[in-house]
C-alpha positions, 0 to 999 in steps of 0.5 A: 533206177532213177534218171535225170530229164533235164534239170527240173525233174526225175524220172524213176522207172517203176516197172519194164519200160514204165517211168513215173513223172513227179507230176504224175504221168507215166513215161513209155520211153519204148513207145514215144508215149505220155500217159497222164489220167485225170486231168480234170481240166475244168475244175475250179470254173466247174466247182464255182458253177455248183456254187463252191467258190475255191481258187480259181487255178485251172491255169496251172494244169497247161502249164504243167502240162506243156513243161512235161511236153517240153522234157519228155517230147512225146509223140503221143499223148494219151489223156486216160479218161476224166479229161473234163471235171464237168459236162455242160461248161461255162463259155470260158471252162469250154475255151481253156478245155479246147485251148489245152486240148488244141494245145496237145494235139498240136504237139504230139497225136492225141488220144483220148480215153473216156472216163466216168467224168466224160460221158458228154465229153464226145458230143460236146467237144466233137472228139472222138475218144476210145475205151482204152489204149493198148500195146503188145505188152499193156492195155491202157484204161481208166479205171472205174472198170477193168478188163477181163481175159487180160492174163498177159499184158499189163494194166495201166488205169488211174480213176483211184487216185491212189494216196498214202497219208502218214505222220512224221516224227514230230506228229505233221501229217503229209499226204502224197499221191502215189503210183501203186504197181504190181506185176499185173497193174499200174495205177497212177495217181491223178494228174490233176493238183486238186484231186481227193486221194484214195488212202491206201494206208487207211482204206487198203487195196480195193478189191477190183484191182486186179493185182498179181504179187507184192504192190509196190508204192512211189510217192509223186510229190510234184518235184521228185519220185520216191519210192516207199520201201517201208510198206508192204500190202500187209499194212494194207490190207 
């Protein structure tokens, strides 16, 4: 089911009560709630402290950010873990983490999930954050581990930033982030424009992800979401 947010974007609804955002967040309609994974907020000023000297585009996250806040209205917001690309930032990483963090909390409540990229996140930003989020019907986390005893509620995680790559007809290679669901799992793709993917066509399904039944995939391409019918975890594996 697919259904029009205004007249930018597409929401398409990938699993019950679960709908994928072009940029990759993931709508729960019942529950008032945006999830977004792997903001990595931070990430340019982070990479030309190592001396990596890309593009300096951390503006555009905010943006993005407060234009999915402006369709969607949330009354929560959940950032499910790798909020920060770095520990230990510069003074002007610190002030855009803070501005967007301040940003979200002003419009909405704010939770914050740790991931593998946060471990000094809660001393350096005075922020308490949590090991996952949950409902009756999902568990929320980030990903670089799983929860265990969890056979009736479904999973939402990211950390993976699932990817699929393939070439067209006339031989140009693409690439687009992906929302790879089962009937157990959801994982999302990163939120963040500058994330490496995890290419399921070429590495298969990671065998720590619990998955039950047949993976479905739907490509986020920052404008739209399509799903791709034409892979099966057969091509996958």
């Amino acid at each position: 089911m697919v259904r029009r947010v205004g007249s930018l974007s597409s929401l398409v609804e990938i699993g019950p009560g679960r709908m994928a955002y072009p940029s990759g967040a993931l709508w729960l309609p019942d529950e008032g709630a945006l999830l977004i994974a792997d903001a990595h907020l931070g990430y340019g000023w982070a990479q030309h402290r190592r001396g990596k000297l890309g593009p300096l585009l951390d503006e555009t996250l905010p943006a993005i950010l407060a234009r999915v806040l402006n369709e969607l209205t949330p009354r929560r917001v959940v950032l499910l873990g790798d909020i920060v690309h770095a520990p230990n930032p510069a003074p002007v990483e610190r002030e855009l983490i803070e501005r967007t963090l301040a940003s979200l909390a002003a419009r909405a409540e704010l939770v914050l999930v740790r991931g593998n990229h946060d471990q000094l996140f809660a001393e350096q930003f005075a922020a308490t954050r949590a090991g996952r989020w949950e409902t009756r019907s999902l568990v929320a986390v980030h990903g670089d581990r799983f929860p265990t005893r969890i056979r009736t509620r479904h999973i939402i995680a990211g950390h993976w930033h699932p990817s699929l790559a393939w070439k067209d007809a006339a031989g140009v290679p693409h690439c687009f982030p992906v929302f790879a669901v089962s009937g157990s799992l959801t994982v999302r793709p990163p939120f963040s424009p500058f994330s490496a993917g995890y290419n399921l066509r070429r590495r298969g399904i990671p065998p720590e992800w619990p998955c039950r039944g047949r993976l479905a995939l739907f490509a986020a391409t920052a404008t739209r979401v399509a799903a791709l019918p034409c892979y099966s975890p057969r091509l996958m594996s």
